[in-house]
HTML snippet that shows the backbone in 3Dmol.js (N, CA, C, O; Angstrom):
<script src="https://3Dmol.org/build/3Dmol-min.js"></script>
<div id="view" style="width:600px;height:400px;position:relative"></div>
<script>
const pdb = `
ATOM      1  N   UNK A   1       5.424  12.897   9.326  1.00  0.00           N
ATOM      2  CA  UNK A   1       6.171  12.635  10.552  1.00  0.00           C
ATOM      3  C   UNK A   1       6.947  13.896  10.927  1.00  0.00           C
ATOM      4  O   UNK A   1       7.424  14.654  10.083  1.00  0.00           O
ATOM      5  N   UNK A   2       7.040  14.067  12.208  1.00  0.00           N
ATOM      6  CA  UNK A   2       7.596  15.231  12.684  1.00  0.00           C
ATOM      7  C   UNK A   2       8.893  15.024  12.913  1.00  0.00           C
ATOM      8  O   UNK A   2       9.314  13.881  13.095  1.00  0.00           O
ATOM      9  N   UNK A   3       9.827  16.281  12.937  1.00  0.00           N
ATOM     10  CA  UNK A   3      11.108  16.155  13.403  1.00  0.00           C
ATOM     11  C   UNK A   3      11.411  16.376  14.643  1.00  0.00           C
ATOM     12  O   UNK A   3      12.527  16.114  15.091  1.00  0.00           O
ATOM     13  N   UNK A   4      10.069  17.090  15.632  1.00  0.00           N
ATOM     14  CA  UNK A   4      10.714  17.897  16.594  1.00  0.00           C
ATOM     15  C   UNK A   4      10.503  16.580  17.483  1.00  0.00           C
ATOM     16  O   UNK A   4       9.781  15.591  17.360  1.00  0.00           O
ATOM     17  N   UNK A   5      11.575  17.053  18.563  1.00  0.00           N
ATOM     18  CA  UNK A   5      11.801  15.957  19.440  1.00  0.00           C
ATOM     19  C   UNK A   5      11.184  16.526  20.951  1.00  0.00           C
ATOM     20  O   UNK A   5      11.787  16.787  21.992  1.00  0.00           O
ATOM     21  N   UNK A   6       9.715  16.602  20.609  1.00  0.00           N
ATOM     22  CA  UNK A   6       8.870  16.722  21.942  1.00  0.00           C
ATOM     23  C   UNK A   6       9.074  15.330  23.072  1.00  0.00           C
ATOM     24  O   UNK A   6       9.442  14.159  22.973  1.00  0.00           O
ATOM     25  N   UNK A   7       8.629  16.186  24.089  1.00  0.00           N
ATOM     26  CA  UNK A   7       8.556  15.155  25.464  1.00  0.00           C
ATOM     27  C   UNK A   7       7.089  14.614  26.155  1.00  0.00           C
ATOM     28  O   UNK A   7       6.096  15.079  25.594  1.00  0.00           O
ATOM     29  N   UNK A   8       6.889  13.921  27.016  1.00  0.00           N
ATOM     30  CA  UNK A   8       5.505  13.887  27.785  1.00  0.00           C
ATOM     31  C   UNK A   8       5.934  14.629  28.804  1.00  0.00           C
ATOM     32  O   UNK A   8       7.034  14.840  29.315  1.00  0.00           O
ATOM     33  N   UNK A   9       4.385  15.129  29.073  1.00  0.00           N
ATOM     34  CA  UNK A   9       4.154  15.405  30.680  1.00  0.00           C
ATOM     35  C   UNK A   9       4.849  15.578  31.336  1.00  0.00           C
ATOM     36  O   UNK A   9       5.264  16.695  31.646  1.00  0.00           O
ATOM     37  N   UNK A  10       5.393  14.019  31.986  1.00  0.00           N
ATOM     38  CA  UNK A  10       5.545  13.727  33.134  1.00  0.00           C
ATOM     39  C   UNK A  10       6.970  14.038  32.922  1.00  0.00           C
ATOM     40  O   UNK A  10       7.563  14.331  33.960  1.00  0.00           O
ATOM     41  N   UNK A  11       7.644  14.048  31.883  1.00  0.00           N
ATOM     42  CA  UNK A  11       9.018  14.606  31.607  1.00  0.00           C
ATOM     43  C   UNK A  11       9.242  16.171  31.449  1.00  0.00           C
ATOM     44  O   UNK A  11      10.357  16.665  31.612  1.00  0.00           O
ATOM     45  N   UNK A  12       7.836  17.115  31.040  1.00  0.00           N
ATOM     46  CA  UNK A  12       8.125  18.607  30.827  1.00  0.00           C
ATOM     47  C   UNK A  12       8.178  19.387  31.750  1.00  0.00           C
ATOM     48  O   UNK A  12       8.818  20.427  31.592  1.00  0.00           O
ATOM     49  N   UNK A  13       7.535  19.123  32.962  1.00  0.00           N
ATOM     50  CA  UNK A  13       7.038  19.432  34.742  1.00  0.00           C
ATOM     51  C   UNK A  13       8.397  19.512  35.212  1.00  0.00           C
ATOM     52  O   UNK A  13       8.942  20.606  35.067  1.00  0.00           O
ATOM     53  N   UNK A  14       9.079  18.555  35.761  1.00  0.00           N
ATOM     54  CA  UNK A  14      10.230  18.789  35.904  1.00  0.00           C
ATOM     55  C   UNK A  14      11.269  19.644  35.233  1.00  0.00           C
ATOM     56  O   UNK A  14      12.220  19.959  35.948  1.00  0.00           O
ATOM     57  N   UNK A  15      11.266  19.962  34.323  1.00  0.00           N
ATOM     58  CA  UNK A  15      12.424  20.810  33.390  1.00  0.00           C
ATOM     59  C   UNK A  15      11.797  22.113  33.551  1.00  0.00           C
ATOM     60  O   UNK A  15      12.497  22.996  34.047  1.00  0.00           O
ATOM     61  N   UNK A  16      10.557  22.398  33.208  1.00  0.00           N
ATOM     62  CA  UNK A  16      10.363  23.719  33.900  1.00  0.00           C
ATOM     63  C   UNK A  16      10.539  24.128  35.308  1.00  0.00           C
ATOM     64  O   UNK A  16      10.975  25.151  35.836  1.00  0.00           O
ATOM     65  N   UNK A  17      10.090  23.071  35.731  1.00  0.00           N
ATOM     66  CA  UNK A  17      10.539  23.365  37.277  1.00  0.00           C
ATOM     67  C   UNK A  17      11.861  23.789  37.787  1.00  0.00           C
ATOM     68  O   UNK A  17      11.984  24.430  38.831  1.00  0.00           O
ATOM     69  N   UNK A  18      12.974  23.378  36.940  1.00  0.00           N
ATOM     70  CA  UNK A  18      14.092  23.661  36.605  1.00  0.00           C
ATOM     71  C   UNK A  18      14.470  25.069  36.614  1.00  0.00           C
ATOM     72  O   UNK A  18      14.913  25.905  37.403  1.00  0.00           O
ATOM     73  N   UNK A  19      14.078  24.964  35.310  1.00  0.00           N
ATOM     74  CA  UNK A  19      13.737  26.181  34.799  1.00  0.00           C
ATOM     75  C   UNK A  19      13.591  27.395  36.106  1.00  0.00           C
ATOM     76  O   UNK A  19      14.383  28.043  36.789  1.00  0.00           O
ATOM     77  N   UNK A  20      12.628  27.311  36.033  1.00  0.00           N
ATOM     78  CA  UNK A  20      12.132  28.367  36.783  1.00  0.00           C
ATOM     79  C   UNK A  20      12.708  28.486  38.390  1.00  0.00           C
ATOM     80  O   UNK A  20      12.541  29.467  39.115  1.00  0.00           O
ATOM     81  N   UNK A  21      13.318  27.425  38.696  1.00  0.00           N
ATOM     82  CA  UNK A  21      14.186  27.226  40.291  1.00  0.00           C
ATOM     83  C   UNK A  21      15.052  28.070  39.880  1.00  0.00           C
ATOM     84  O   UNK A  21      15.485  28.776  40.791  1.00  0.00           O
ATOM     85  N   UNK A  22      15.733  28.401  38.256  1.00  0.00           N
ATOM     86  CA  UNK A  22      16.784  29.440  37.966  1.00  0.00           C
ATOM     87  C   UNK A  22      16.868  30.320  37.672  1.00  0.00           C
ATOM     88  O   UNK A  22      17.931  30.693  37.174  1.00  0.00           O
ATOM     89  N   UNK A  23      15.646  31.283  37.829  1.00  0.00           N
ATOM     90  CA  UNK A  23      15.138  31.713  37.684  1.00  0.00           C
ATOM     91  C   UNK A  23      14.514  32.264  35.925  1.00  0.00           C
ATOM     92  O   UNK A  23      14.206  33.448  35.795  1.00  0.00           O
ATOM     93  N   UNK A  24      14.447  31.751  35.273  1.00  0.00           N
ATOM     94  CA  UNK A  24      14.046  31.871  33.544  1.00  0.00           C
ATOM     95  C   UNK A  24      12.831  31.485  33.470  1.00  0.00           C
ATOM     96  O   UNK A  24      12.289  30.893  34.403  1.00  0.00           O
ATOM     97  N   UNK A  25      12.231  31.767  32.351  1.00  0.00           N
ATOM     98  CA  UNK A  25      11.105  31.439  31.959  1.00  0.00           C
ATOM     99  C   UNK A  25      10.902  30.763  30.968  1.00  0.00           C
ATOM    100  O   UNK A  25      11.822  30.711  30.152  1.00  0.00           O
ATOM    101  N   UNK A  26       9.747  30.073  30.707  1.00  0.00           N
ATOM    102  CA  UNK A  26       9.529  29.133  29.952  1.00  0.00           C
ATOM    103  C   UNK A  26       8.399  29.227  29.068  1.00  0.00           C
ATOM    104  O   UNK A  26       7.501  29.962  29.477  1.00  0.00           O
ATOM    105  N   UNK A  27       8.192  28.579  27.781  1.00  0.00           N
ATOM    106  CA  UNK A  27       7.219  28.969  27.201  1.00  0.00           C
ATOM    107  C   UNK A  27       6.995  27.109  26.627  1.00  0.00           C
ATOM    108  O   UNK A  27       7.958  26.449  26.236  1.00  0.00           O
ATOM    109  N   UNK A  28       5.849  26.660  26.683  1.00  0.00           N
ATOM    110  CA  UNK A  28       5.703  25.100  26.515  1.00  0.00           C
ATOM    111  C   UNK A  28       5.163  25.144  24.771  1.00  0.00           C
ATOM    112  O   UNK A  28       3.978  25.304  24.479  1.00  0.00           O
ATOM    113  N   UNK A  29       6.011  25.010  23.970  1.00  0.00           N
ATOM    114  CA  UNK A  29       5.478  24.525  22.473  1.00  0.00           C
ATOM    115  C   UNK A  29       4.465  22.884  22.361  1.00  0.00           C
ATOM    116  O   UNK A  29       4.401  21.964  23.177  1.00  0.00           O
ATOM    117  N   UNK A  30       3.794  23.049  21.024  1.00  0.00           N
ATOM    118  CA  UNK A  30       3.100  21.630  20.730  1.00  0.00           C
ATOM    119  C   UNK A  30       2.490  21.996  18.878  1.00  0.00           C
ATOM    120  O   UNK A  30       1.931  22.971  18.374  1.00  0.00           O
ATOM    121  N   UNK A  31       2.860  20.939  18.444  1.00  0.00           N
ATOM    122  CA  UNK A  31       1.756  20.923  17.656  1.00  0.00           C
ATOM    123  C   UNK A  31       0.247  20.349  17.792  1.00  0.00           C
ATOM    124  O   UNK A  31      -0.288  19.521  18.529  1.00  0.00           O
ATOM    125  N   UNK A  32      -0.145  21.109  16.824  1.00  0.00           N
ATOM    126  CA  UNK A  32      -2.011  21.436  16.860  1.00  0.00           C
ATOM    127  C   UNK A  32      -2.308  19.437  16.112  1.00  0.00           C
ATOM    128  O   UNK A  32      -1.503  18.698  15.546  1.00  0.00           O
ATOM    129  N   UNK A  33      -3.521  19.252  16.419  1.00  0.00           N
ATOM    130  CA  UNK A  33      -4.015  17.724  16.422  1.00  0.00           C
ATOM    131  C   UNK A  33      -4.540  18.235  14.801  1.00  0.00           C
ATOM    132  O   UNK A  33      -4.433  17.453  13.856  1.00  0.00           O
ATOM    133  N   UNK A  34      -5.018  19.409  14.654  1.00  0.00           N
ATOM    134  CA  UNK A  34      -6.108  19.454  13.234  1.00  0.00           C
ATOM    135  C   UNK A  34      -5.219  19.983  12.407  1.00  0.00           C
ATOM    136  O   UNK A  34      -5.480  19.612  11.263  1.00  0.00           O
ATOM    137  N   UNK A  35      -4.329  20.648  12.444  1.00  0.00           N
ATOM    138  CA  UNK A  35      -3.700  20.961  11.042  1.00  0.00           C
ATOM    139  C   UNK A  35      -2.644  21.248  11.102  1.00  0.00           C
ATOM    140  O   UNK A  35      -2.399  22.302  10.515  1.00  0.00           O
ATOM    141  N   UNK A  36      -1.489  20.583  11.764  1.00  0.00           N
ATOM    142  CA  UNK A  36      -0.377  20.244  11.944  1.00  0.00           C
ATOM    143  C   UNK A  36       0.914  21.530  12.308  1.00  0.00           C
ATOM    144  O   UNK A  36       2.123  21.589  12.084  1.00  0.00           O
ATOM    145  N   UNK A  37       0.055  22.325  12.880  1.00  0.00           N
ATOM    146  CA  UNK A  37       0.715  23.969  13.011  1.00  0.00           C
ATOM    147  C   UNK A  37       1.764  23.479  14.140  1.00  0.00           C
ATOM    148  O   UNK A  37       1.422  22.633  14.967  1.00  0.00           O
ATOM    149  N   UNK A  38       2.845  23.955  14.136  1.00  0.00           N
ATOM    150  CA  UNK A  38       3.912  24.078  15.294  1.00  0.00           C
ATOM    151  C   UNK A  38       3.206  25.512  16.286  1.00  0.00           C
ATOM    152  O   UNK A  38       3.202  26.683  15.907  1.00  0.00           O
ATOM    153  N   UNK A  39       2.671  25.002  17.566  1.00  0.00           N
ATOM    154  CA  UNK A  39       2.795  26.946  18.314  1.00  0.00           C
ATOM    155  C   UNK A  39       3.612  26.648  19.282  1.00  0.00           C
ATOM    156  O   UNK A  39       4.212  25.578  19.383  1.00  0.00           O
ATOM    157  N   UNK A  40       3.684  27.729  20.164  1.00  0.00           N
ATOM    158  CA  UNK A  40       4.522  27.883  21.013  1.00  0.00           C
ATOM    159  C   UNK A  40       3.179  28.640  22.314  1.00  0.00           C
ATOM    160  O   UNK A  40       2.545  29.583  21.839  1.00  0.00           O
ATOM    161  N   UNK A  41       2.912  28.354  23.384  1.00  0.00           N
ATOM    162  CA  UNK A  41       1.984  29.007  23.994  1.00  0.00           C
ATOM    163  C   UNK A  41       2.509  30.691  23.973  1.00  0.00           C
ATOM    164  O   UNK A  41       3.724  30.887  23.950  1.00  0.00           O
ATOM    165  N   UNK A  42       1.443  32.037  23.981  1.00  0.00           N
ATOM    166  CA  UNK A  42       1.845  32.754  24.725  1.00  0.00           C
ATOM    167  C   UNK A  42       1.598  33.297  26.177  1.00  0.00           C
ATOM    168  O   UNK A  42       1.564  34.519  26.317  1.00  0.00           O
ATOM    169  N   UNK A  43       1.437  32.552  27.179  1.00  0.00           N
ATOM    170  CA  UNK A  43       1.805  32.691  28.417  1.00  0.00           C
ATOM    171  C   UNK A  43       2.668  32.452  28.675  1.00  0.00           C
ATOM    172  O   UNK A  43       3.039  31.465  28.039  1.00  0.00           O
ATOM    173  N   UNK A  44       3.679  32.953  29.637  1.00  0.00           N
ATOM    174  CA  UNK A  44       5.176  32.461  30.104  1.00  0.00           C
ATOM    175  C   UNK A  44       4.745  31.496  31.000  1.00  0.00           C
ATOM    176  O   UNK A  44       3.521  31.506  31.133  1.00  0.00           O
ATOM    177  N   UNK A  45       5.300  30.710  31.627  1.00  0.00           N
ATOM    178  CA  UNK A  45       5.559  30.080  32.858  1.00  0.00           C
ATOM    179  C   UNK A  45       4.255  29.239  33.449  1.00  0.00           C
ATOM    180  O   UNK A  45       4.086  29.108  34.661  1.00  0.00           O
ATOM    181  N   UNK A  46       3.387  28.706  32.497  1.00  0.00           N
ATOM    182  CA  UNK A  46       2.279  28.098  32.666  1.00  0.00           C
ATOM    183  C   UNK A  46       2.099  27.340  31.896  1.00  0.00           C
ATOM    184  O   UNK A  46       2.402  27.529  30.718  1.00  0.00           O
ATOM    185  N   UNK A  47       1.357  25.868  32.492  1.00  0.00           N
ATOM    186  CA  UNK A  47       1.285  24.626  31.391  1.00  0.00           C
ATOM    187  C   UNK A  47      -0.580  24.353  31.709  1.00  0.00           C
ATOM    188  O   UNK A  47      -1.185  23.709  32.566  1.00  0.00           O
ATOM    189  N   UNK A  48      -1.127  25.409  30.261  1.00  0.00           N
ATOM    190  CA  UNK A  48      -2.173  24.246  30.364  1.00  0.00           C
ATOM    191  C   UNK A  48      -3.004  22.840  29.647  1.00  0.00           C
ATOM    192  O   UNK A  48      -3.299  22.516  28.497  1.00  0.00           O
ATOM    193  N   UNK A  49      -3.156  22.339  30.779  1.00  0.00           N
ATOM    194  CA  UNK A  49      -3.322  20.812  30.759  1.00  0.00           C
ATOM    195  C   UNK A  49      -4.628  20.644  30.022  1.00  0.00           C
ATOM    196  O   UNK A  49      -4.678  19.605  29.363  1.00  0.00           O
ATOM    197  N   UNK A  50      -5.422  21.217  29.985  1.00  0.00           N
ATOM    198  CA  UNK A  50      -6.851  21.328  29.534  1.00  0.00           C
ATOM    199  C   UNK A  50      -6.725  21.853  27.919  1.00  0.00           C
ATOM    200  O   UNK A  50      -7.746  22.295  27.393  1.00  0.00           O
ATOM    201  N   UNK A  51      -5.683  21.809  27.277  1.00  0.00           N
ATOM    202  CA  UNK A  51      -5.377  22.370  26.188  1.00  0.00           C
ATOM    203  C   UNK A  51      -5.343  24.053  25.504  1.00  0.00           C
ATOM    204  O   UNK A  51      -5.734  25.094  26.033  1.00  0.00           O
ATOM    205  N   UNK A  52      -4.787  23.858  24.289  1.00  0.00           N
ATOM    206  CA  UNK A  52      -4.550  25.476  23.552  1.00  0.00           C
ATOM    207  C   UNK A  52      -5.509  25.501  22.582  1.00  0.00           C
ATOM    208  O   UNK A  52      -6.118  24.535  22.124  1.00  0.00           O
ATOM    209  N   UNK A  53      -5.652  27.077  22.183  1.00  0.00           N
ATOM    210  CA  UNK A  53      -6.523  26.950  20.537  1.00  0.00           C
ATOM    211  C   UNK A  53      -5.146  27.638  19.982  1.00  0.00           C
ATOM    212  O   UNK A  53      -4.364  28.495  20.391  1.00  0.00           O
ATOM    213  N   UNK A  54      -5.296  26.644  18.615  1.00  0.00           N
ATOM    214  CA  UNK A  54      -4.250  26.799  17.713  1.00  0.00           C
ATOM    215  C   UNK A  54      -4.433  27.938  17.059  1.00  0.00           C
ATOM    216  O   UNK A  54      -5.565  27.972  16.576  1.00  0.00           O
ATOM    217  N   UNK A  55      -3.581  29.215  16.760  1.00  0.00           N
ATOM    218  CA  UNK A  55      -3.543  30.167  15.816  1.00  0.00           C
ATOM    219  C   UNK A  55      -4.012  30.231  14.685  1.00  0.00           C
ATOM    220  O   UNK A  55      -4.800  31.100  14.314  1.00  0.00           O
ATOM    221  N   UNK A  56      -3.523  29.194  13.914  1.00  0.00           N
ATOM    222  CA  UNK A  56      -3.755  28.985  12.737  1.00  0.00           C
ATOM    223  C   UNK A  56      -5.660  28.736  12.314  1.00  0.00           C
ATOM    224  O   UNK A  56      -6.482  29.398  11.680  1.00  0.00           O
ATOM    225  N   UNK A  57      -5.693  27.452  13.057  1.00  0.00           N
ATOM    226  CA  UNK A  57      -7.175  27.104  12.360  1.00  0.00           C
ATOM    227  C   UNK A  57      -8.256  27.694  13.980  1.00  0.00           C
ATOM    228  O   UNK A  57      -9.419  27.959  13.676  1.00  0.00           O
ATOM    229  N   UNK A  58      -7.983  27.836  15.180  1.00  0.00           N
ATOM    230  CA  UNK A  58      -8.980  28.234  15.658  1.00  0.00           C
ATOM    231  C   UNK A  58      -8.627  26.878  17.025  1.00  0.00           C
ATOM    232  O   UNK A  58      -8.345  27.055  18.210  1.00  0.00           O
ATOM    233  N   UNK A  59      -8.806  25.477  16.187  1.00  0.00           N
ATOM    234  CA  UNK A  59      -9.521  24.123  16.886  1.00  0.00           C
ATOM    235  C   UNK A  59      -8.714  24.224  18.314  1.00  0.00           C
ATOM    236  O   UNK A  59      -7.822  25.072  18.298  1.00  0.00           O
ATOM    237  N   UNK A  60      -8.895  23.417  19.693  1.00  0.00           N
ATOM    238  CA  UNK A  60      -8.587  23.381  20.795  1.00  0.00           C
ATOM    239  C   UNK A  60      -7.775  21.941  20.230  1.00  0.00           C
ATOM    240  O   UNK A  60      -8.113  21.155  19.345  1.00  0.00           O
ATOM    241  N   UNK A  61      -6.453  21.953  21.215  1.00  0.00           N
ATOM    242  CA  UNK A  61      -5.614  20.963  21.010  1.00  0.00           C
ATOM    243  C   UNK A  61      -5.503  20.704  22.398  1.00  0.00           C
ATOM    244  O   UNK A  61      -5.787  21.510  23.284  1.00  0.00           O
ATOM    245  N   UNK A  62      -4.956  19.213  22.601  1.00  0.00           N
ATOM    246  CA  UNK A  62      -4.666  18.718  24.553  1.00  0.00           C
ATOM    247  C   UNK A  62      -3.299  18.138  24.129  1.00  0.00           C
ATOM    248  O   UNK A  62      -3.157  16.959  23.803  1.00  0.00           O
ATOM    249  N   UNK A  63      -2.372  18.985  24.153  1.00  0.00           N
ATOM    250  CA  UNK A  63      -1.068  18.179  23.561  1.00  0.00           C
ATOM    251  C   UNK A  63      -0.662  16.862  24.635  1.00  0.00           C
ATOM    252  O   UNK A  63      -0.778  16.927  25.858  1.00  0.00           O
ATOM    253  N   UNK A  64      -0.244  15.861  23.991  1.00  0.00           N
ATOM    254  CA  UNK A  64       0.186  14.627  24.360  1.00  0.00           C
ATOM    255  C   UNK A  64       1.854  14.493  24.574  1.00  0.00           C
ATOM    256  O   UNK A  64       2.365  13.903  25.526  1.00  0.00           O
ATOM    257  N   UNK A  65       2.509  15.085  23.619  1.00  0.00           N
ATOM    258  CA  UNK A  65       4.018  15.542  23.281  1.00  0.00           C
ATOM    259  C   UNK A  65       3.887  17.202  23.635  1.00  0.00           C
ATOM    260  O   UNK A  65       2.953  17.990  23.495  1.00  0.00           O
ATOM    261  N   UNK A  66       5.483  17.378  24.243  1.00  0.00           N
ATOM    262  CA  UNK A  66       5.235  19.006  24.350  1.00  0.00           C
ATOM    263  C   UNK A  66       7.106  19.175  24.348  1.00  0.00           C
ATOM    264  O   UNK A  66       8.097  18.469  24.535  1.00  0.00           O
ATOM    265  N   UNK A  67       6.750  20.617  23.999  1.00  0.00           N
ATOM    266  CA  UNK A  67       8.457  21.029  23.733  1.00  0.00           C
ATOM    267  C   UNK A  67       8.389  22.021  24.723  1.00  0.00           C
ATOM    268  O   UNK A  67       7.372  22.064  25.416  1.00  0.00           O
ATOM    269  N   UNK A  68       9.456  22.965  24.943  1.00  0.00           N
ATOM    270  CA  UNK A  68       9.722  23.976  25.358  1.00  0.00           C
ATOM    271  C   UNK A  68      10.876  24.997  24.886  1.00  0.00           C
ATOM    272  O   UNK A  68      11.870  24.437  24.423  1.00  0.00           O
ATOM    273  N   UNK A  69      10.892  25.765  24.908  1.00  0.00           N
ATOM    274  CA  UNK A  69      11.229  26.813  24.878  1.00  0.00           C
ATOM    275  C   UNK A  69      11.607  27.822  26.180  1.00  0.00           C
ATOM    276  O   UNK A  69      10.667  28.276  26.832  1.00  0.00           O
ATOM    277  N   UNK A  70      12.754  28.107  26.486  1.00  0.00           N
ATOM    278  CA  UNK A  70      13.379  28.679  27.610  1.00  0.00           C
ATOM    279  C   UNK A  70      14.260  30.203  27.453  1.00  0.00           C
ATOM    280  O   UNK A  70      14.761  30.427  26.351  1.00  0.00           O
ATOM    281  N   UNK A  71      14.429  31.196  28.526  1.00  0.00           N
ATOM    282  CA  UNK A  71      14.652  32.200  27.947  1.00  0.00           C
ATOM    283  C   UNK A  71      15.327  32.389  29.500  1.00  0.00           C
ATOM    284  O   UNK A  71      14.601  32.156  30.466  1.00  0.00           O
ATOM    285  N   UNK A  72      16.523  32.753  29.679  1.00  0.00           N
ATOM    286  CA  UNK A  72      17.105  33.616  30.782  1.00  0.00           C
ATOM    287  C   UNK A  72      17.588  34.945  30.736  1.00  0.00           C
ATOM    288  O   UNK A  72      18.702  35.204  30.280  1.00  0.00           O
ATOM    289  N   UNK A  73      17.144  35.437  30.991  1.00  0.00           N
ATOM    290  CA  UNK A  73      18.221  36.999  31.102  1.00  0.00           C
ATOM    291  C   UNK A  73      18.948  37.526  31.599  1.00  0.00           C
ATOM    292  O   UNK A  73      18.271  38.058  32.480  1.00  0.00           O
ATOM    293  N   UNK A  74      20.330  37.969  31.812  1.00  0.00           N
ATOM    294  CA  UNK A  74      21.356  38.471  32.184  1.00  0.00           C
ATOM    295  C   UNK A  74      21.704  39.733  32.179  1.00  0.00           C
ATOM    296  O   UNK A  74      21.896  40.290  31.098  1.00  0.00           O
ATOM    297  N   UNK A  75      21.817  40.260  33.102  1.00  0.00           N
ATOM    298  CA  UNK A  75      23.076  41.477  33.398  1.00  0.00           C
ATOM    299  C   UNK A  75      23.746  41.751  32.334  1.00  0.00           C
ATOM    300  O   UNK A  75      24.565  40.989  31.819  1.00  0.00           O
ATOM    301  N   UNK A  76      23.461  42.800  31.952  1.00  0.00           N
ATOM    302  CA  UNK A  76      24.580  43.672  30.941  1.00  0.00           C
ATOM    303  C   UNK A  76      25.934  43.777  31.029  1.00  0.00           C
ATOM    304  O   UNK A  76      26.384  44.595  31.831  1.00  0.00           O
ATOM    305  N   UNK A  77      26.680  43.116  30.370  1.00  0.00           N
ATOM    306  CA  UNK A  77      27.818  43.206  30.693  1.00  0.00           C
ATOM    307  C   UNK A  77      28.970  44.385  30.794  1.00  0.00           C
ATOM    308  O   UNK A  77      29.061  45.063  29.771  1.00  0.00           O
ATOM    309  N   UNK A  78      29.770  44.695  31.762  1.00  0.00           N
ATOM    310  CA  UNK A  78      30.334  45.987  31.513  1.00  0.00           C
ATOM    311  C   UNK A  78      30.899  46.773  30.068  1.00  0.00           C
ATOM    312  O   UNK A  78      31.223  45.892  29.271  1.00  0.00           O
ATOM    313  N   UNK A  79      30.996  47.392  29.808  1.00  0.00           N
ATOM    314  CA  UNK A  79      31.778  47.609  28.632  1.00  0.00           C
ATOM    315  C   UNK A  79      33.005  47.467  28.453  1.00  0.00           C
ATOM    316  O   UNK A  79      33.346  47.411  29.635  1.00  0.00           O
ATOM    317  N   UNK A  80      34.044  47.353  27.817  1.00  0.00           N
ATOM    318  CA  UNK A  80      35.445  47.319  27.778  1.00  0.00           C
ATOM    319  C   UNK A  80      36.223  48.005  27.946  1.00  0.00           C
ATOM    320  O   UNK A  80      36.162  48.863  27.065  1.00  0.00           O
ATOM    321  N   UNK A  81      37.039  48.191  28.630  1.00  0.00           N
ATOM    322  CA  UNK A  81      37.690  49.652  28.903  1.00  0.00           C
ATOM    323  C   UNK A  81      38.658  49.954  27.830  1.00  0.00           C
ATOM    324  O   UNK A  81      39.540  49.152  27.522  1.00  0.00           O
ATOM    325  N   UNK A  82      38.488  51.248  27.185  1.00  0.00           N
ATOM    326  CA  UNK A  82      39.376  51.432  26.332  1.00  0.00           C
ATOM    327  C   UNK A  82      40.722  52.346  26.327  1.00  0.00           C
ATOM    328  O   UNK A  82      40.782  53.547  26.062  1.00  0.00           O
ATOM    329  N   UNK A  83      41.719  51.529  26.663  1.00  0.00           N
ATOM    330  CA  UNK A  83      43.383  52.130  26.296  1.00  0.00           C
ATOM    331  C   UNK A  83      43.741  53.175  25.414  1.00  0.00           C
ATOM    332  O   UNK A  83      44.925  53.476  25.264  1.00  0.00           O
TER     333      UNK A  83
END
`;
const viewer = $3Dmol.createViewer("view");
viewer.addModel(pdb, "pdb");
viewer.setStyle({}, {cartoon: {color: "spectrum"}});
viewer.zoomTo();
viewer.render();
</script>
């Protein structure tokens, strides 16, 4: 049994959409159906529906549950002025 607390579909669409209205990017995680690998896709900002091949063993997965992973980036903050 898994710990991670993946979502469906119809719940991950929206949050990226989110996402990405704020401008950040997203990366959609799943585990693999054949040998229980955690990945993380590497495309940013794309969900595909037609499934992944898992790293590990090769096999094509159609995840049912999916996580994500989110990343924003910010402006450097000034430095501190020093007294």
């Amino acid at each position: 049994m898994s710990d991670t607390k993946d979502i469906t579909l119809e719940e991950l669409i929206p949050m990226c959409e989110n996402v990405l209205d704020k401008g950040g990017t997203f990366w959609v995680k799943f585990t693999c159906d054949h040998c229980g690998a955690r990945q993380t896709s590497d495309t940013p900002n794309k969900i595909h529906i037609d499934g992944y091949a898992c790293e590990e063993c090769g096999k094509i997965t159609v995840p049912k549950l999916w996580g994500l992973a989110v990343m924003f980036v910010t402006p450097a903050l000034p430095e501190a002025s020093q007294n």
